[in-house]
Steps between C-alpha positions, in 0.01 A plus 500: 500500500648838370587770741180810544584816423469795750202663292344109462535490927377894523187405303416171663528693850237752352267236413531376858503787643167617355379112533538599874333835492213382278416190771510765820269681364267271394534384932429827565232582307323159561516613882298869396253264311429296828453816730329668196299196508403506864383863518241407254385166683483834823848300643688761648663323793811529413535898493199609683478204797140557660496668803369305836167631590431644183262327199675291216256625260655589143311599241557344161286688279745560243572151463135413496398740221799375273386136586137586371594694232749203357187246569265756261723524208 
């Protein structure tokens, strides 16, 4: 097997490097679509906790009217 040259090993890092990039933000962006996700189903737990004493009512009339609006069409 022949030698690489440098500009063969600079280009095969880019790839890589971008190959890298590309799959964090996919892990990233898959995490905003699961807390994106639980707002609508009224999940907000994780950055608004409930308060003790206080009702766990939310309201989820956004999601609702998009849900009956999809089921229309």
């Amino acid at each position: 097997m022949s030698k690489m040259s440098l500009s063969d090993v600079q280009a095969l890092l880019n790839v890589q490097q971008a190959d890298s990039l590309a799959a964090t933000n996919a892990a990233e962006l898959s995490e905003e679509r699961a807390r994106a996700l639980d707002y609508y189903l009224g999940n907000m737990d994780e950055d608004m906790p409930p308060q003790e004493g206080r009702s766990r009512a939310v309201s989820t009339d956004v999601s609702d009217a998009i849900e009956e609006a999809c089921f229309r069409s």
